[in-house]
C-alpha positions as CSV (number, residue, x, y, z in Angstrom):
1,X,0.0,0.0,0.0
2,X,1.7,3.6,-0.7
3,X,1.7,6.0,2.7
4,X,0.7,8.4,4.2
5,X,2.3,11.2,3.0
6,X,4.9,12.7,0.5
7,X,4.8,10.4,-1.9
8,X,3.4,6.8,-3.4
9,X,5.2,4.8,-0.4
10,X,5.8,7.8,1.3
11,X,4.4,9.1,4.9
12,X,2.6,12.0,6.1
13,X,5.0,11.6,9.5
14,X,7.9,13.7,7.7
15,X,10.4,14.8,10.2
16,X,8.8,16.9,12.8
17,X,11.5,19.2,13.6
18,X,11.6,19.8,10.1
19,X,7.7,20.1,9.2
20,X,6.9,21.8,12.3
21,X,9.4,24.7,11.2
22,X,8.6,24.7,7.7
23,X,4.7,23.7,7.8
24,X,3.2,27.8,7.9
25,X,6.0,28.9,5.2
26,X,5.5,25.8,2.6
27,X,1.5,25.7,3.4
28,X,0.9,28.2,0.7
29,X,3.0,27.2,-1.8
30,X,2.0,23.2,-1.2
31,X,-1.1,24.2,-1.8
32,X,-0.8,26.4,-4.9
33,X,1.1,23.7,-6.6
34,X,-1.2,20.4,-5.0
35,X,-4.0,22.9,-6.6
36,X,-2.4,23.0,-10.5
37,X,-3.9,21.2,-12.8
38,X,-2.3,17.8,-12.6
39,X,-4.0,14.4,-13.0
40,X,-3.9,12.9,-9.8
41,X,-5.1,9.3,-8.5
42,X,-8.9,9.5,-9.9
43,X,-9.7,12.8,-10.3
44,X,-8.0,16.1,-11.2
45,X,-6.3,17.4,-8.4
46,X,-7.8,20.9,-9.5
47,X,-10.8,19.5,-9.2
48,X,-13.8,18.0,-11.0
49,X,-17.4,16.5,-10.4
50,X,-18.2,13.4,-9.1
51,X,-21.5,12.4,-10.9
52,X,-22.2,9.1,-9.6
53,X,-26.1,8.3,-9.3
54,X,-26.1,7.0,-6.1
55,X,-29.0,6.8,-3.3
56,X,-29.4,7.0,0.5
57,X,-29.0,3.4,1.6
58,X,-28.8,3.2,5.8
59,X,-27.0,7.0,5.5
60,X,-28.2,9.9,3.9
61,X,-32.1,9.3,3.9
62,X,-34.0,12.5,3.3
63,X,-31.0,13.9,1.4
64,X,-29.9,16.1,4.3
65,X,-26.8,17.2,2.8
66,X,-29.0,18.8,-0.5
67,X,-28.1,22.1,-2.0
68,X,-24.5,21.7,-0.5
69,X,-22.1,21.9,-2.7
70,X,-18.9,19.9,-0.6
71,X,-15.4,19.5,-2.2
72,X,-13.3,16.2,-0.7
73,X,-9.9,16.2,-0.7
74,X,-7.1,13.0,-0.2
75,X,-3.6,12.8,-0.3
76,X,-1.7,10.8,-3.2
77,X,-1.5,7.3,-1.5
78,X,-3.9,4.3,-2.2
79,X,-5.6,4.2,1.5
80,X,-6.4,7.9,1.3
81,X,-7.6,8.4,-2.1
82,X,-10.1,5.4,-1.2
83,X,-10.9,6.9,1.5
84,X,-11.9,10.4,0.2
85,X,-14.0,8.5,-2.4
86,X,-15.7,6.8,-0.1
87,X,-16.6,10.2,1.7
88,X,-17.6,11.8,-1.6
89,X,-19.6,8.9,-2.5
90,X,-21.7,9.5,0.8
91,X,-21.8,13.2,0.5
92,X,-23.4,12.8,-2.9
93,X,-25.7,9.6,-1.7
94,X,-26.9,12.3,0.7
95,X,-27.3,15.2,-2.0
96,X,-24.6,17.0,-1.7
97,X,-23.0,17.8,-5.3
98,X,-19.5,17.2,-4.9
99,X,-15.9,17.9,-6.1
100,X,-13.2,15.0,-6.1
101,X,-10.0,17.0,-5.3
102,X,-8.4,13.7,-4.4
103,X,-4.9,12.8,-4.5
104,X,-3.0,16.0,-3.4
105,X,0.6,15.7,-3.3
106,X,2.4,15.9,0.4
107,X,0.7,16.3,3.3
108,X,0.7,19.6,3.8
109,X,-1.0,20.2,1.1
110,X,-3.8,18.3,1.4
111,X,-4.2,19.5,5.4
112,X,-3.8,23.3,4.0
113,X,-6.3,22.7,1.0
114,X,-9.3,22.0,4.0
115,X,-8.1,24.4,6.4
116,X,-7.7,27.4,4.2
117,X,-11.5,26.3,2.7
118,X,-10.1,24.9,-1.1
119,X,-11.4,21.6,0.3
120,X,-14.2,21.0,2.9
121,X,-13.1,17.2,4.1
122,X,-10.7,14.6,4.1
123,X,-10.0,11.8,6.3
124,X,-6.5,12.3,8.1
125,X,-4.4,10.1,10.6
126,X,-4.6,11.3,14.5
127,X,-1.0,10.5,14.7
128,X,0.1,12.6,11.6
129,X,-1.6,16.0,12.9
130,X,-0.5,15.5,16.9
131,X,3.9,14.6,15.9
132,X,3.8,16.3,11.9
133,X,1.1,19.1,11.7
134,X,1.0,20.4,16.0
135,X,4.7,19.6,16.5
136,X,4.4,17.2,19.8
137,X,7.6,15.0,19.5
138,X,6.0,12.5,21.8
139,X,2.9,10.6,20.6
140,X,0.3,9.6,23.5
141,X,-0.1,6.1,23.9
142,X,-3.8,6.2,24.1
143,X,-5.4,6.2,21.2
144,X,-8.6,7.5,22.1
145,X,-6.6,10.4,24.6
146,X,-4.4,11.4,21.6
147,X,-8.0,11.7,19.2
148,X,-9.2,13.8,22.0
149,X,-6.1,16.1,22.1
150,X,-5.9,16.8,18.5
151,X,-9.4,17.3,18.0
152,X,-8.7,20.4,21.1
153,X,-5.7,21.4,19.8
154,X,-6.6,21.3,15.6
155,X,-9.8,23.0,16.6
156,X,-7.9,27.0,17.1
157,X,-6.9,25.3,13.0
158,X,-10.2,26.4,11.8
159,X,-10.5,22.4,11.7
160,X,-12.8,19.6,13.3
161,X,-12.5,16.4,13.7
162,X,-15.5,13.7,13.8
163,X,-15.4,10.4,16.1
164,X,-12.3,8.4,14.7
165,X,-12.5,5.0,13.3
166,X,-10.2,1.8,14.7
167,X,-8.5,1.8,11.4
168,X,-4.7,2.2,12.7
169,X,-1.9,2.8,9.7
170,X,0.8,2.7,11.9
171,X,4.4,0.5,12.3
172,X,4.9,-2.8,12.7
173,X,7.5,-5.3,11.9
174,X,5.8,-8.4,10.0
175,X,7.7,-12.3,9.4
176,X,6.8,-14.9,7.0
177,X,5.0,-18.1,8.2
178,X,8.3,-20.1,8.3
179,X,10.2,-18.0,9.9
180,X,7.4,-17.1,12.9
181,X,6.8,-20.7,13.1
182,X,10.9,-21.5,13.3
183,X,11.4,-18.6,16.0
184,X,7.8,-18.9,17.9
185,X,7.9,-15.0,17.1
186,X,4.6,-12.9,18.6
187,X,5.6,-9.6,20.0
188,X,8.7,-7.2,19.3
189,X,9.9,-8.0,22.8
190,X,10.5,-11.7,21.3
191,X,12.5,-10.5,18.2
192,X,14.8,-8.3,21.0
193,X,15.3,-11.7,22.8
194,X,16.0,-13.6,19.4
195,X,18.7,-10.7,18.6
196,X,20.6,-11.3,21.6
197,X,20.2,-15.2,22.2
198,X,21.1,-15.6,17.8
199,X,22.2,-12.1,16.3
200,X,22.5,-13.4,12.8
201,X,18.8,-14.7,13.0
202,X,17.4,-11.4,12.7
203,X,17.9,-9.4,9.0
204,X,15.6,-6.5,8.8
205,X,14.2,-5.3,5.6
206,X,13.2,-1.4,5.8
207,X,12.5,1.9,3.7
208,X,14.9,4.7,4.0
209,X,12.4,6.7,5.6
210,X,11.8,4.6,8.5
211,X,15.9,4.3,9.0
212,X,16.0,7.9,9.7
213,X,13.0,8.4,11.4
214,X,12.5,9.2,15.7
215,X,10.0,6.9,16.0
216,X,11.9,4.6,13.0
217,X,15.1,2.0,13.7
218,X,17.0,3.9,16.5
219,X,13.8,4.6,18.8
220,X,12.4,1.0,18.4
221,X,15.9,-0.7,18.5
222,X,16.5,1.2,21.6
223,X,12.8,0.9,23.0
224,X,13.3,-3.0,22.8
225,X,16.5,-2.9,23.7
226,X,17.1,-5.1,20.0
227,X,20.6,-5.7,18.6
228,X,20.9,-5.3,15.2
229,X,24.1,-4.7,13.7
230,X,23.8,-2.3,10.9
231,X,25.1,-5.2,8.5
232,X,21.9,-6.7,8.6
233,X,19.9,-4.0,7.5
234,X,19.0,-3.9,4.5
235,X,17.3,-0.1,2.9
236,X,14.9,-0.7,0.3
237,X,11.6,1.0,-1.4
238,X,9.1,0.1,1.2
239,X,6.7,-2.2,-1.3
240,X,9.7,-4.1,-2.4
241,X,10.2,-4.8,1.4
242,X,6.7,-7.1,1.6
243,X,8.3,-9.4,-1.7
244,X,11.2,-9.5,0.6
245,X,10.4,-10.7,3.9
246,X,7.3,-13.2,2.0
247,X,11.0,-15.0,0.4
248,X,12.7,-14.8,3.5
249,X,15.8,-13.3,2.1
250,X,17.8,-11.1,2.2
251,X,15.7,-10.0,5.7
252,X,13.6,-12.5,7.8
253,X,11.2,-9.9,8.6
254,X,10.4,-6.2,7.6
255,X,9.2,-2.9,8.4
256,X,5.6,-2.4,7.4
257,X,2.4,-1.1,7.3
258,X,-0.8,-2.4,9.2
259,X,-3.2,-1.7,7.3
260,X,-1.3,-2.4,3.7
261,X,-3.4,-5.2,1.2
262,X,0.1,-7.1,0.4
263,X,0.0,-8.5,4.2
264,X,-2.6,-10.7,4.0
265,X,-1.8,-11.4,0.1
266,X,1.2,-12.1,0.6
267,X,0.2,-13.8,3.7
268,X,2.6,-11.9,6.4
269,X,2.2,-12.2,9.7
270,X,2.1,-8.9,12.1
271,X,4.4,-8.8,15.3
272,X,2.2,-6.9,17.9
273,X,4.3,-4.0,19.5
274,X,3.5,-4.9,23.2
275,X,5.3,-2.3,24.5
276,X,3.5,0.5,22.4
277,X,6.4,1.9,21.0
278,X,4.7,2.4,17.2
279,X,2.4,5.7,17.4
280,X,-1.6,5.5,16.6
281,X,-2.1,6.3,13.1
282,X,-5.9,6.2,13.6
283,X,-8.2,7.4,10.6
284,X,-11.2,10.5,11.0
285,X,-12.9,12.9,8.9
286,X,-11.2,16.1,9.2
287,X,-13.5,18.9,8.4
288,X,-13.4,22.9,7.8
289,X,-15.1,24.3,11.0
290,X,-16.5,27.0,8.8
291,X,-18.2,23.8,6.5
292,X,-19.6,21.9,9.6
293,X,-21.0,24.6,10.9
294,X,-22.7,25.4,7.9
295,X,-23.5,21.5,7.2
296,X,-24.1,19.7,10.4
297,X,-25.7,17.2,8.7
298,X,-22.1,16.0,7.8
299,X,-21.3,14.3,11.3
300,X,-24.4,12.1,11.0
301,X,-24.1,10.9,7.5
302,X,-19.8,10.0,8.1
303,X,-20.4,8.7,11.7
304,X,-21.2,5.3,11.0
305,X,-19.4,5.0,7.7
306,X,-16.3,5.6,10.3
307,X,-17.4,3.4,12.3
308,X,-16.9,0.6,10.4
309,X,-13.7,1.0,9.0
310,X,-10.7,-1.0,10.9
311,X,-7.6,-2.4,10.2
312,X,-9.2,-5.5,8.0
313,X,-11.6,-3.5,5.5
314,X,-8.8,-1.0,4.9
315,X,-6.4,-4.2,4.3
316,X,-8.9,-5.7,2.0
317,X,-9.9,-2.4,-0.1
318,X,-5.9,-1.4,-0.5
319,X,-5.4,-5.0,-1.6
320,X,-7.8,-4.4,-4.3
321,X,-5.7,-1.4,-5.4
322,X,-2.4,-2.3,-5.0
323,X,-2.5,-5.9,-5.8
324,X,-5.5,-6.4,-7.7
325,X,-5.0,-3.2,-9.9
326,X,-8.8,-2.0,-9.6
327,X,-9.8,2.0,-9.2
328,X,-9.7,3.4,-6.1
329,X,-13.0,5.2,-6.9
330,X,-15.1,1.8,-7.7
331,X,-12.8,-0.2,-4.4
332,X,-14.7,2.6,-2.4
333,X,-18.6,2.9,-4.4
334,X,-18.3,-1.2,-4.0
335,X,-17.3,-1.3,-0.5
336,X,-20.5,0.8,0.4
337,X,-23.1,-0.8,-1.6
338,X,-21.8,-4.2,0.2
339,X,-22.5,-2.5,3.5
340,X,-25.6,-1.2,2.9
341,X,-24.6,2.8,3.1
342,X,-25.5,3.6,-0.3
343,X,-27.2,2.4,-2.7
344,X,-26.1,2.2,-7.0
C-alpha cells in the first residue's frame, strides 16, 4: 500500500523538527502547486465532479446534505484516495453535489487545502496531525486520549475532527510463516530476545524513511532494547520490502504497514508492539469548522461510515488497489453498496 504522506510509499510523518518549522511557510505554496492542474489518482487534483447516481442506503435518507455543494480532498497514497472517495460517494448519496480533489501531493498540502476552505473534508491520521502538523515529539499512547487532544488542539486550526475510526496505519515489523513458526515469534519484545540469544537470525528489511525516522530504527531498537548490527539492514523501497520478507531473504522480517493489502496477500504475519512503542495512526474525517458549521448534517451521515472501518476492510480495499489493480473510486462505491450505506 503507498503511505501516508509525500509520496506513493511515502508518509505524512515527515520529520517533525523539520515540518513543524517549515509547515506555515511551505503551506501556501503546497497548496498552490497540489492545486495545479495535474492528473492525480482518480480525479483532477484541481478539481472535478463526481457524478455518480447514487441513493441514501442506511445513510443519507432524506437527502440532508442537498443544495450543499462539498469538495473532498485526499492525499496521493492508495488508503487515502479510497478513503476520500468513499466520503464523496456519501456526501453525494446524501445530496450534496461534490468535487473529487483527491490525490493532493504531500501532506501539507492536502491539510492546507481544508483548512484554508479549497477543500471541505478529508480523512486524516490522529497521529500525523499531533507529531507532523502540532509539532508534539512525543505521541500519547492512548489512542482515544491522543484523538481527544488533537481534536482540542486542531480545533484553534479552523479544523474539526468527527469520532475516529479503529483503522490504525501505523508500524509494525511483520515475518513470513516459516520463519514465525521457526522462532515462535509474537511480540517485538520476542524479536529483541531472538537478537541477543542468535544475532544473525534477525535481518531486517526497511525503507529509508523509517531508518532515519524518531519513532523509525533507532527509537524501536533502543525501546526493545534489540541488537541489530547495521550489516543486517537492508534499505529498500518500502513495497519491495513485503516481496522481501514473503521469500525470506535477504531480511527474515520487515518494516511495514498495518493496514497495507500485500499483508494478508502475501500472507505476512504482524508482530504486535507490546510495548506500544509504534504511534496511533488512527483514521477521521477532518472537516473545515467553517463547512460543519454550515452543514451539520455532515457528522451524521460519516459517523457510521467511520465506524466501520478498521484495520481489516482498509487491508482488503488497499489490496484491491495495489494488488489487484482496480480504481480506487469503484474499491470505495463497491465497498459501500456491500454494507448497505448507499445504494447504486
Amino acid at each position: 500500500m503507498v503511505r501516508r504522506g509525500a509520496a506513493r510509499v511515502g508518509t505524512a510523518r515527515t520529520r517533525t523538527a523539520r515540518i513543524r518549522t517549515a509547515a506555515k511557510a511551505a503551506g501556501a505554496a503546497a497548496l498552490s502547486l497540489a492545486l495545479a492542474g495535474t492528473l492525480g489518482g482518480c480525479g483532477l487534483v484541481s478539481g472535478s465532479p463526481m457524478t455518480d447516481d447514487v441513493h441514501p442506503g442506511s445513510v443519507g435518507a432524506g437527502k440532508p446534505l442537498k443544495g450543499a455543494e462539498l469538495t473532498v480532498t485526499s492525499k496521493e497514497f492508495t488508503e487515502s484516495i479510497v478513503l476520500g472517495q468513499l466520503m464523496g460517494l456519501v456526501f453525494r448519496a446524501a445530496g450534496a453535489d461534490v468535487v473529487d480533489r483527491t490525490s493532493i501531493q504531500g501532506s501539507v498540502g492536502a491539510r492546507e487545502a481544508v483548512r484554508t476552505g479549497a477543500a471541505d473534508a478529508m480523512y486524516e491520521y490522529t497521529g500525523t496531525s499531533w507529531i507532523t502538523y502540532l509539532g508534539h515529539a512525543k505521541p500519547i499512547a492512548d489512542s482515544r486520549k491522543q484523538y481527544e487532544a488533537v481534536r482540542k488542539e486542531d480545533a484553534g486550526q479552523g479544523l474539526s475532527w468527527l469520532p475516529p475510526s479503529t483503522l490504525n496505519n501505523t508500524y509494525a515489523i511483520a515475518v513470513n510463516d516459516r520463519t514465525q513458526k521457526k522462532y515462535g515469534l509474537k511480540t517485538l519484545s520476542d524479536v529483541a530476545e531472538l537478537s541477543k540469544k542468535d544475532p544473525k537470525a534477525v535481518t531486517l528489511c526497511l525503507d529509508n524513511e523509517f531508518a532515519s525516522r524518531d519513532d523509525g530504527l533507532n527509537g524501536m531498537t533502543k525501546a526493545y532494547g534489540m541488537r541489530i548490527p547495521a550489516s543486517q539492514v537492508q534499505k529498500m523501497s518500502s513495497g519491495v520490502v513485503y516481496t522481501q520478507v514473503a521469500k525470506g531473504a535477504p531480511c527474515s522480517m520487515g518494516i511495514v504497514y498495518t493496514t497495507d493489502g500485500r499483508i494478508p496477500a502475501m500472507k505476512l504475519n504482524v508482530l504486535t508492539d507490546d510495548r506500544h512503542f509504534f504511534p496511533n495512526y488512527d483514521a477521521a474525517p477532518e472537516i473545515n469548522s467553517a463547512t460543519l458549521k454550515k452543514h451539520p448534517q455532515i457528522a451524521k451521515v460519516l459517523n457510521p461510515v467511520t465506524e466501520a472501518l478498521d484495520n481489516h476492510e482498509a487491508q482488503k480495499m488497499n489490496a484491491k488497489v495495489d494488488v489487484d489493480g482496480q480504481d480506487p473510486h469503484q474499491v470505495a462505491k463497491d465497498w459501500l453498496v456491500e454494507k448497505g450505506f448507499i445504494k447504486p
